[in-house]
TITORKE-294642 format. One line per field, with one value per residue: residue number from 0; x, y, z of N, C-alpha, C, CB in turn. Coordinates in steps of 0.02 Angstrom, whole numbers, plus 50000, padded with zeros to 5 digits. Glycine has a CB too. Layout:
residues N
num = (NUM / ...);
n.east = (X / ...);
n.north = (Y / ...);
n.up = (Z / ...);
ca.east = (X / ...);
ca.north = (Y / ...);
ca.up = (Z / ...);
c.east = (X / ...);
c.north = (Y / ...);
c.up = (Z / ...);
cb.east = (X / ...);
cb.north = (Y / ...);
cb.up = (Z / ...);
END
This chain:
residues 149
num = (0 / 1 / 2 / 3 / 4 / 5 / 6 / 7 / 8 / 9 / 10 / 11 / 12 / 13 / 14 / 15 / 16 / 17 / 18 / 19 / 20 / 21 / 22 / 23 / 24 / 25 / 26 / 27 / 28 / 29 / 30 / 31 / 32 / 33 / 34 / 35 / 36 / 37 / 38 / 39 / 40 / 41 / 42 / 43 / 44 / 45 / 46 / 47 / 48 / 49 / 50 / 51 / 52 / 53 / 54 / 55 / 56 / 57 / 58 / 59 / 60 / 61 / 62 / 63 / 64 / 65 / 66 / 67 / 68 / 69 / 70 / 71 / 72 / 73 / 74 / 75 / 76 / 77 / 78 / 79 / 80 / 81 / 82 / 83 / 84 / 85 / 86 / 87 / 88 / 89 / 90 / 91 / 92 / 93 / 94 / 95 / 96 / 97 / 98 / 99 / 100 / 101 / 102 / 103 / 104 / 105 / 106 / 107 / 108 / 109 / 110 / 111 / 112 / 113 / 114 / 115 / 116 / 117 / 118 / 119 / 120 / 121 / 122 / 123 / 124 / 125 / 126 / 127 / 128 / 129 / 130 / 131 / 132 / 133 / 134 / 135 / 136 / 137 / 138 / 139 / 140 / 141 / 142 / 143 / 144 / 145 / 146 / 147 / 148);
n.east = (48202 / 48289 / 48365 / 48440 / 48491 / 48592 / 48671 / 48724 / 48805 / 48908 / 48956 / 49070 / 49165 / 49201 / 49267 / 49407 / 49553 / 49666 / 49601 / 49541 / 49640 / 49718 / 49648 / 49528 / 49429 / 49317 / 49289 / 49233 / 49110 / 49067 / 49006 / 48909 / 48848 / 48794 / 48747 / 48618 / 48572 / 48564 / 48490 / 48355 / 48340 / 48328 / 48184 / 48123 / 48115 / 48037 / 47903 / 47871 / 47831 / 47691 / 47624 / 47694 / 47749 / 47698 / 47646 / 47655 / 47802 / 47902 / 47869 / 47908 / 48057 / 48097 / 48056 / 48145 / 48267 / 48253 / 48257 / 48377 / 48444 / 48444 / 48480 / 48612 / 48665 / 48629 / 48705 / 48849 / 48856 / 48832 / 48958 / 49048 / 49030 / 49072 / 49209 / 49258 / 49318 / 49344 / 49259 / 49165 / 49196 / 49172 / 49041 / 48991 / 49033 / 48949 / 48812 / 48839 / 48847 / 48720 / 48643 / 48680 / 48589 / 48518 / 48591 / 48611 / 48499 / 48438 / 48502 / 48495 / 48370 / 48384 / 48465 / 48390 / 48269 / 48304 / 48377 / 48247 / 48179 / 48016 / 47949 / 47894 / 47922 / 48087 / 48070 / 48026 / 48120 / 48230 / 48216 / 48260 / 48389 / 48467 / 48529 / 48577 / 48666 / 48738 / 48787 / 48833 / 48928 / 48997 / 49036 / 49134 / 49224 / 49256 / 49306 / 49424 / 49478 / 49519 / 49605 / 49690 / 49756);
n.north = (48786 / 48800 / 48682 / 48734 / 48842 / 48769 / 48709 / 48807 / 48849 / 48771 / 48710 / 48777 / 48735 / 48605 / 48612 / 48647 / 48608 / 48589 / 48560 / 48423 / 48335 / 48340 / 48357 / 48228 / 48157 / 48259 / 48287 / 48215 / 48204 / 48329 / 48308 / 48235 / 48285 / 48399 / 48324 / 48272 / 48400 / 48462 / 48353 / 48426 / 48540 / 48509 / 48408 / 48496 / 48620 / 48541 / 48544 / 48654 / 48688 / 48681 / 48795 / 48922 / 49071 / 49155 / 49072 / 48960 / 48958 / 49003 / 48923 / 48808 / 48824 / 48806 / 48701 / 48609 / 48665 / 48618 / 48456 / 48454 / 48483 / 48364 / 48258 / 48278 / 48272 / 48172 / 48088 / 48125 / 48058 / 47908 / 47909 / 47925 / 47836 / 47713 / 47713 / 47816 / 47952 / 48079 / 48094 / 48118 / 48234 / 48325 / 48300 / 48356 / 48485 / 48526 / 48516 / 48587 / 48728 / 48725 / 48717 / 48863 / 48937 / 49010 / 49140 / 49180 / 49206 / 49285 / 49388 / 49458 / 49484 / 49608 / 49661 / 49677 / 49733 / 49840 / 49920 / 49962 / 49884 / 49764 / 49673 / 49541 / 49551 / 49516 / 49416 / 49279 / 49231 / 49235 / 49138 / 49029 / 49064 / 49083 / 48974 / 48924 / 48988 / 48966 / 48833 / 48835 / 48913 / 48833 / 48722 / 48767 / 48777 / 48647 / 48596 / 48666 / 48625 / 48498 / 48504 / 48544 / 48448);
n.up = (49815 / 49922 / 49853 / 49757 / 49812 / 49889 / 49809 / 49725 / 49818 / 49855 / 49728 / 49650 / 49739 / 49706 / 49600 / 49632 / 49602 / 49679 / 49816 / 49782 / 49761 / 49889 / 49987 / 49947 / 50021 / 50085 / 49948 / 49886 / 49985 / 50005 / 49865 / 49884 / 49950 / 49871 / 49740 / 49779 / 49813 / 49690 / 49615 / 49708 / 49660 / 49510 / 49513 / 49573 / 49503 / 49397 / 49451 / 49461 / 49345 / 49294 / 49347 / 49299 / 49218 / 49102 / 49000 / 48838 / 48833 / 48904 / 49031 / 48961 / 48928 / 49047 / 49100 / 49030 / 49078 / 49205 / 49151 / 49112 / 49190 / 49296 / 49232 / 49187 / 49294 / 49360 / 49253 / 49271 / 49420 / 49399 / 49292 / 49406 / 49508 / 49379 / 49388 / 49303 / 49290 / 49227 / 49126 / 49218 / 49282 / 49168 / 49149 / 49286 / 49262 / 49164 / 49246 / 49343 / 49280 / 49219 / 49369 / 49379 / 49282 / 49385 / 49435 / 49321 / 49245 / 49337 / 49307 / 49201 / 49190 / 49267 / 49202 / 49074 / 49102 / 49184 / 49059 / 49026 / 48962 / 48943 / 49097 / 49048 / 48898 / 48929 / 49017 / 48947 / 48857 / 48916 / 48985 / 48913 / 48863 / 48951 / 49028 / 48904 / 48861 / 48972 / 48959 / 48821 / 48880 / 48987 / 48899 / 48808 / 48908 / 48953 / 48814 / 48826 / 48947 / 48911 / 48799 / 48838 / 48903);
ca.east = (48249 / 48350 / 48413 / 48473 / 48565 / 48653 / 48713 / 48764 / 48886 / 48954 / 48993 / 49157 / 49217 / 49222 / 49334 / 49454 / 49606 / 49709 / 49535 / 49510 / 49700 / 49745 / 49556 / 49491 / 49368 / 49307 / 49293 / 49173 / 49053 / 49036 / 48968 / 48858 / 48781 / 48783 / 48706 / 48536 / 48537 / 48557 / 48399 / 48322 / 48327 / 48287 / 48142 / 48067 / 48086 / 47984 / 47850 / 47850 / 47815 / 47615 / 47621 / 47747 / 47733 / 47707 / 47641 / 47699 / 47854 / 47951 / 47882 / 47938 / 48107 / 48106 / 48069 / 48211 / 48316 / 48258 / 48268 / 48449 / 48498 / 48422 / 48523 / 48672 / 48691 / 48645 / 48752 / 48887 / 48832 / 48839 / 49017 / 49104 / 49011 / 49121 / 49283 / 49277 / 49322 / 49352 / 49178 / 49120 / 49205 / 49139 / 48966 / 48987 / 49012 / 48886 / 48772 / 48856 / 48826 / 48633 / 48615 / 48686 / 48558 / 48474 / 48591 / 48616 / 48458 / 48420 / 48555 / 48461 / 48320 / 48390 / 48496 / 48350 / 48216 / 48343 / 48377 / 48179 / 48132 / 47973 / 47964 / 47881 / 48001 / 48167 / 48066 / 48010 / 48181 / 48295 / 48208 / 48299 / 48441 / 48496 / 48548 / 48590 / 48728 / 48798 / 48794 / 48889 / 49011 / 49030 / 49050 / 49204 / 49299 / 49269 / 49356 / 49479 / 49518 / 49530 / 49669 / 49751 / 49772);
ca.north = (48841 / 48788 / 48631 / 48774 / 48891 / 48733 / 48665 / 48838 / 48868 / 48687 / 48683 / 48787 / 48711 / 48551 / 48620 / 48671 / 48542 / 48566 / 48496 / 48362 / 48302 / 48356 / 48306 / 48189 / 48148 / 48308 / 48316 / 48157 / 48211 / 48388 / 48293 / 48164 / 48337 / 48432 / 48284 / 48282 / 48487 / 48462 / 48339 / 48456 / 48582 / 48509 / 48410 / 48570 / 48656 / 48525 / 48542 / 48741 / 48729 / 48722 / 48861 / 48964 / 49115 / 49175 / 49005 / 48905 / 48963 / 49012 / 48848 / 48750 / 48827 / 48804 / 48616 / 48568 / 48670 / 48546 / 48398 / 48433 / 48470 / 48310 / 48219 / 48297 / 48272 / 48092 / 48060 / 48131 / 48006 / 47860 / 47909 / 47937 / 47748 / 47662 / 47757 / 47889 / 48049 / 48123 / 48100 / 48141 / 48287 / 48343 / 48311 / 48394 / 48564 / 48549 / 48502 / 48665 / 48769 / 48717 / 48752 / 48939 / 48979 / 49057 / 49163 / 49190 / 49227 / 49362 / 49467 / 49441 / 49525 / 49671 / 49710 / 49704 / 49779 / 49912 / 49959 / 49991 / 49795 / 49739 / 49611 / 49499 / 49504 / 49486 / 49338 / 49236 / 49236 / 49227 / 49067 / 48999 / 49095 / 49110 / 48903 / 48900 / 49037 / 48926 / 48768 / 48861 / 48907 / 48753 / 48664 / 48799 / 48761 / 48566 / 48589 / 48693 / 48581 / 48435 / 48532 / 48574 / 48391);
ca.up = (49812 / 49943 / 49851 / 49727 / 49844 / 49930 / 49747 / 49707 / 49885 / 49853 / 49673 / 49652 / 49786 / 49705 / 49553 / 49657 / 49602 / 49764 / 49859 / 49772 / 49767 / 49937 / 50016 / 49919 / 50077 / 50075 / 49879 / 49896 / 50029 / 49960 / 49814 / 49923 / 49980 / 49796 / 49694 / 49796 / 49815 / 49601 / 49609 / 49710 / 49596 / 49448 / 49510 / 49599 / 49434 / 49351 / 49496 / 49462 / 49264 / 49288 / 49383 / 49263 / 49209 / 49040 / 48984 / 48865 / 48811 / 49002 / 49073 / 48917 / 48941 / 49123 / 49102 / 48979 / 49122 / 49249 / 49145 / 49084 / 49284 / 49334 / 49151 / 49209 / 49386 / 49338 / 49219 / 49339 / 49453 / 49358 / 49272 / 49443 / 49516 / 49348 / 49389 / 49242 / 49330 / 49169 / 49106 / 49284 / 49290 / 49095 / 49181 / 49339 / 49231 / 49147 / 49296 / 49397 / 49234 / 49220 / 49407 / 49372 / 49281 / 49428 / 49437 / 49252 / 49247 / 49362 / 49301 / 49115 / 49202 / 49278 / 49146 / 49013 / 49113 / 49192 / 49008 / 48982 / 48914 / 48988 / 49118 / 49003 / 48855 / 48953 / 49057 / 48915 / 48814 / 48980 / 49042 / 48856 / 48851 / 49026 / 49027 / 48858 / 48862 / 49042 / 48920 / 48787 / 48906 / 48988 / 48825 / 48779 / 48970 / 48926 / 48768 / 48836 / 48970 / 48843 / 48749 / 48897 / 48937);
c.east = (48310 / 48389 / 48482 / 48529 / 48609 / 48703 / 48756 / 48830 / 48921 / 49008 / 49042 / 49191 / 49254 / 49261 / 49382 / 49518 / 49652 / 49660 / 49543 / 49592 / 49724 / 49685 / 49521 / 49404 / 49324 / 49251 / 49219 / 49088 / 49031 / 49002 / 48929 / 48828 / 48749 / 48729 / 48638 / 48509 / 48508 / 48471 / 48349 / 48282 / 48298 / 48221 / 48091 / 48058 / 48029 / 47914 / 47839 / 47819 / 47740 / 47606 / 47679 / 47737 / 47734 / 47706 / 47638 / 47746 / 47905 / 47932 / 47936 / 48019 / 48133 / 48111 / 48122 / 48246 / 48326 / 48277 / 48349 / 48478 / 48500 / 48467 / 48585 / 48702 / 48680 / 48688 / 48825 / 48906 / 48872 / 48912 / 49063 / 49100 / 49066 / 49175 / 49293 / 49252 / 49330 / 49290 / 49161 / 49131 / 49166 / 49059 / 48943 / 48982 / 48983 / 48818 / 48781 / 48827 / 48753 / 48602 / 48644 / 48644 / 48521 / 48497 / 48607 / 48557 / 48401 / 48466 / 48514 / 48411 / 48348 / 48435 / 48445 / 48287 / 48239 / 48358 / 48312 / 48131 / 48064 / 47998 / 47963 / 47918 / 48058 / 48153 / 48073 / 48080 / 48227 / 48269 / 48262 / 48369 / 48495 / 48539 / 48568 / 48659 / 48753 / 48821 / 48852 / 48945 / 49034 / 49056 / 49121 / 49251 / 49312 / 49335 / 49401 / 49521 / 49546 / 49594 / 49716 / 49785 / 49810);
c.north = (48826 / 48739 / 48682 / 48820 / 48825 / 48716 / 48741 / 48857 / 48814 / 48701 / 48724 / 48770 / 48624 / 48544 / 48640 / 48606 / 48531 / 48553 / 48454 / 48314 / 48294 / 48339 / 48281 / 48182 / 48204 / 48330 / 48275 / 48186 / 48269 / 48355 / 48259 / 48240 / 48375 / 48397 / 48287 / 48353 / 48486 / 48463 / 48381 / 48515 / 48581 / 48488 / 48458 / 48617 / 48627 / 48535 / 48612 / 48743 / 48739 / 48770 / 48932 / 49009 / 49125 / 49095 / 49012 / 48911 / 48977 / 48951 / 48805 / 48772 / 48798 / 48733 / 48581 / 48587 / 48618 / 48487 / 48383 / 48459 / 48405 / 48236 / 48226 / 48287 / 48202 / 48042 / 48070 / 48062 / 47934 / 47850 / 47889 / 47850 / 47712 / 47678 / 47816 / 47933 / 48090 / 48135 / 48139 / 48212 / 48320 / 48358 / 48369 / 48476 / 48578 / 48560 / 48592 / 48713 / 48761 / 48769 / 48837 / 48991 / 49025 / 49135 / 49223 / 49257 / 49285 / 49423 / 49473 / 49493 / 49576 / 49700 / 49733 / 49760 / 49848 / 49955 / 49964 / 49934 / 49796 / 49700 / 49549 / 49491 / 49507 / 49426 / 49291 / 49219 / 49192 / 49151 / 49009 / 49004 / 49083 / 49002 / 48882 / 48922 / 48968 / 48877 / 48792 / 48871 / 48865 / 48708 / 48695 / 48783 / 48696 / 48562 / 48599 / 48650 / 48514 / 48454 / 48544 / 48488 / 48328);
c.up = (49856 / 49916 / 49791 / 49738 / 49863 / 49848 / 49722 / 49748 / 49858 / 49777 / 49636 / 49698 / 49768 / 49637 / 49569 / 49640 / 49671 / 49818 / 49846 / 49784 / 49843 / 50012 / 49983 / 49966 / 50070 / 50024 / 49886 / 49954 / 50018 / 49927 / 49835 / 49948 / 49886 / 49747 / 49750 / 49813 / 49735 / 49593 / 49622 / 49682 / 49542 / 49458 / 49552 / 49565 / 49401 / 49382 / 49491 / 49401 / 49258 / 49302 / 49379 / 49226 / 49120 / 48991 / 48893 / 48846 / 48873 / 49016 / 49008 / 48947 / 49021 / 49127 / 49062 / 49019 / 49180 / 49230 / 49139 / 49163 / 49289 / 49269 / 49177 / 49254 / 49381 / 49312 / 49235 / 49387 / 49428 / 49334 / 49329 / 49467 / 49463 / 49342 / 49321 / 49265 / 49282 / 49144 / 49170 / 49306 / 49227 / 49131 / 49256 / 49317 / 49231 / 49195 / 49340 / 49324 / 49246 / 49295 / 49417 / 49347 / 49312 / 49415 / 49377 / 49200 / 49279 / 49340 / 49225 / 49133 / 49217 / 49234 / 49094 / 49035 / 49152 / 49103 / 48978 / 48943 / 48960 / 49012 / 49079 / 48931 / 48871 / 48990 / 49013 / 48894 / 48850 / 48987 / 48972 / 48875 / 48924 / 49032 / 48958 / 48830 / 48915 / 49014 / 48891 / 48809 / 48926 / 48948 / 48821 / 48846 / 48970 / 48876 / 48788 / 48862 / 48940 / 48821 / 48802 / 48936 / 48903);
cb.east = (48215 / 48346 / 48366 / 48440 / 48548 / 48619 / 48646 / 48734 / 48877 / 48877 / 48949 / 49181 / 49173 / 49171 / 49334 / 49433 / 49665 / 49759 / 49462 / 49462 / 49748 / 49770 / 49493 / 49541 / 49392 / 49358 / 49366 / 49228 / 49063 / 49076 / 48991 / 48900 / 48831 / 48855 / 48744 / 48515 / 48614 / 48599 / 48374 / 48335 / 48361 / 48316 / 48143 / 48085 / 48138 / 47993 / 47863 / 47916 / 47839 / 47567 / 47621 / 47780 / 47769 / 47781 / 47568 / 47688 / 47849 / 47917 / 47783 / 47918 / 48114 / 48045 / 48007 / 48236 / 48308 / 48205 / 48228 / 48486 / 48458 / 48313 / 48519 / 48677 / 48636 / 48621 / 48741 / 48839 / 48755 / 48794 / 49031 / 49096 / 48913 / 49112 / 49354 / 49251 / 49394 / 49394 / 49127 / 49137 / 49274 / 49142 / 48949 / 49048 / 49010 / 48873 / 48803 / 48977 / 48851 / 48608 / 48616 / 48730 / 48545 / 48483 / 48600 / 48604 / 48459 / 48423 / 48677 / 48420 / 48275 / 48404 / 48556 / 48314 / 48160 / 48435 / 48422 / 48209 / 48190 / 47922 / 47929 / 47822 / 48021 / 48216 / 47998 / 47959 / 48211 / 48290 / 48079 / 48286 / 48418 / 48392 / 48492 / 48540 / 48718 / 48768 / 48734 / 48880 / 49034 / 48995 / 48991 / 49198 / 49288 / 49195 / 49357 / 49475 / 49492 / 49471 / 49657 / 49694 / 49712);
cb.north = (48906 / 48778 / 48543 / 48795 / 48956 / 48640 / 48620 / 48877 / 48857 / 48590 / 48660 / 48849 / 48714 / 48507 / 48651 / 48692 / 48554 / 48636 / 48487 / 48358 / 48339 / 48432 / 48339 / 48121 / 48145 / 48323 / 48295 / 48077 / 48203 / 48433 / 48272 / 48081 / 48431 / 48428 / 48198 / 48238 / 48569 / 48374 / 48291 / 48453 / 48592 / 48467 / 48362 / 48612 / 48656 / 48454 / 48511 / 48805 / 48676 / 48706 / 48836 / 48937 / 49152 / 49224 / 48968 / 48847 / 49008 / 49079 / 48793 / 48756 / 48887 / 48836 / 48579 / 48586 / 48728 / 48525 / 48377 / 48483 / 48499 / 48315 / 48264 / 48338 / 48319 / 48081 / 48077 / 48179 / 48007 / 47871 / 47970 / 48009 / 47725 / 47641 / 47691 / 47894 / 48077 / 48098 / 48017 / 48097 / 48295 / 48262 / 48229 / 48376 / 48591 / 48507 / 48419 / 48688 / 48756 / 48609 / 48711 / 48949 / 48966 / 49036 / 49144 / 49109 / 49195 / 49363 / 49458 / 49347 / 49509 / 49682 / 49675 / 49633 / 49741 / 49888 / 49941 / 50046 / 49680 / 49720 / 49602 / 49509 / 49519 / 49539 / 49318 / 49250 / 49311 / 49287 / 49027 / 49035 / 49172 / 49148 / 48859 / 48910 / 49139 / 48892 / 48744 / 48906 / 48939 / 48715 / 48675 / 48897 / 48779 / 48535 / 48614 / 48743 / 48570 / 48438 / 48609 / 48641 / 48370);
cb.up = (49835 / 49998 / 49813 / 49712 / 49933 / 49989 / 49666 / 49689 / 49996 / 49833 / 49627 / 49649 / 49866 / 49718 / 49506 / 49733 / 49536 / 49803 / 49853 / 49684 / 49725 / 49919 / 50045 / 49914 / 50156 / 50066 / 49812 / 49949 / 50097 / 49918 / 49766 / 50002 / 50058 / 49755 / 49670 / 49861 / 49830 / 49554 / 49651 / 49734 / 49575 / 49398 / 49508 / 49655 / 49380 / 49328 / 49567 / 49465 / 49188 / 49316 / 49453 / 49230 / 49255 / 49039 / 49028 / 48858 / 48759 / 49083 / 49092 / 48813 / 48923 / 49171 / 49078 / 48897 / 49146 / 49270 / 49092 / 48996 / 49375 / 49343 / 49061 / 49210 / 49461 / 49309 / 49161 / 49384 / 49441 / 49307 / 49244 / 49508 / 49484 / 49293 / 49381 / 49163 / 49385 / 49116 / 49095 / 49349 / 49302 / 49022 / 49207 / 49383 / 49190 / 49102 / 49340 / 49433 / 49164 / 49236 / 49462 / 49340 / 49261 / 49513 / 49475 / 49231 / 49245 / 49441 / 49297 / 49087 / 49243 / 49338 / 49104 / 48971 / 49153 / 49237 / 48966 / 48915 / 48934 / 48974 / 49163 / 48996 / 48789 / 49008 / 49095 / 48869 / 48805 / 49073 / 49063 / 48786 / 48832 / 49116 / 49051 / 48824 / 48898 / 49121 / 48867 / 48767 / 48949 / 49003 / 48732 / 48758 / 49059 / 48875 / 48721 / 48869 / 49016 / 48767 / 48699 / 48984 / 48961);
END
């Protein structure tokens, strides 16, 4: 959990364009902390799915959330190492999107079970939905930024 809260304080700070231009240094070591909060995240998701609620459809979801953090924050990785900041940035979205679902995902719950849902069908659904919506959007500010460039 904690590698989750640290990746979530960090990672608008590292889309900030007047950071990264103006502190590069900065921009870098944020992310030398961010990329192993990521890991942490995803592989402490995959270490939660035996023990996941509403088995097997919430863990299953839960584990494709981990794997595509731990894909993402990798492939991040990897991009920025062969100089493609453009890719690395594309990845970094997505990577910050994935780890949102937390909080994506608790608002899923109290909106459905404040309007009268059970726990159990706004959990099962959300553990899908809740990272699949952050994707979607991520995908549409990619593009955007694409067009904008």
């Amino acid at each position: 959990m904690g590698g989750a809260v640290t990746a979530l304080l960090l990672g608008p700070w590292q889309f900030l364009p007047r950071l990264r231009a103006r502190r590069p240094a900065l921009h870098r070591w944020t992310g030398r902390v961010y990329v192993p909060a990521a890991a942490a995240t995803g592989v402490g998701g995959l270490l939660l799915v035996p023990v996941g609620l509403y088995p097997p459809f919430a863990p299953a979801g839960f584990a494709v959330l981990a794997v595509l953090t731990l894909v993402s924050t990798g492939a991040a990785v990897v991009a920025v190492l062969r100089g493609r900041v453009a890719l690395h940035r594309t990845w970094m979205v997505r990577s910050y999107a994935l780890v949102f679902t937390g909080v994506t995902f608790r608002l899923w719950l109290a909106v459905l079970t404040g309007a009268g849902v059970s726990f159990e069908h706004a959990y099962v659904p959300g553990a899908w939905i809740g990272w699949l919506l952050n994707l979607l959007v991520a995908e549409r500010l990619i593009l955007r930024h694409q067009r904008d460039v």
